[in-house]
N, C-alpha and C positions, 0 to 999 in steps of 0.2 A: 592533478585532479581537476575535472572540470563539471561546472555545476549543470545539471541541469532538470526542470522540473522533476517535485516529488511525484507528481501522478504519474510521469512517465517510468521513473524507478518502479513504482506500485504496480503498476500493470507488467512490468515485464518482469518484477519476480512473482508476481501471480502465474504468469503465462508458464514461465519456466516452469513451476509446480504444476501446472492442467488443472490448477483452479479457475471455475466458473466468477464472475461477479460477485452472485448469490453466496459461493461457497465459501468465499473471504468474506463477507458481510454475518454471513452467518458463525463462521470463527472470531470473529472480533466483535460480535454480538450488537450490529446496527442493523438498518435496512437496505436492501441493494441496492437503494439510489443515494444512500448513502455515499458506499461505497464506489459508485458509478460517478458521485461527482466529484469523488477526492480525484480519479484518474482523469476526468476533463478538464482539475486546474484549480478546485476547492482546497485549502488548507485544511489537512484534519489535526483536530488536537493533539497537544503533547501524549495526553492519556491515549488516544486512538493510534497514534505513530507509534507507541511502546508495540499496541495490542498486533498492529498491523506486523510488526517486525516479528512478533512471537509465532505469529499464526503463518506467516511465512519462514519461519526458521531462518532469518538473515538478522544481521546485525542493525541496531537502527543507525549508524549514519550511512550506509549503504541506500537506505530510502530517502537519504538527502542531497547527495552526492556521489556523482558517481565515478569511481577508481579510473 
């Protein structure tokens, strides 16, 4: 396994679903710059990793590391 940024995990299971920015922001109930700065490198909460995992249907260490 090799580590590498969460925001890059974040965005490319976003991408692979054809969720917008907005539309994960809006499923994990922040706002899209929220979620625009977890993907340029911001750490989101443990609370917001669960949410982010659920609203992307993947597991959460999958958004920590990747296989």
């Amino acid at each position: 396994m090799s580590k590498i940024a969460t925001g890059d995990l974040i965005r490319a299971a976003r991408k692979k679903r054809d969720l917008s920015v907005a539309e994960l922001a809006d499923k994990v109930g922040v706002t899209r710059q929220a979620a625009a700065l977890w993907e340029a490198g911001a750490e989101p909460t443990v609370k917001n990793l669960q949410a982010i995992a659920e609203a992307l249907d993947v597991p959460l260490i999958s958004l920590l590391v990747k296989p």
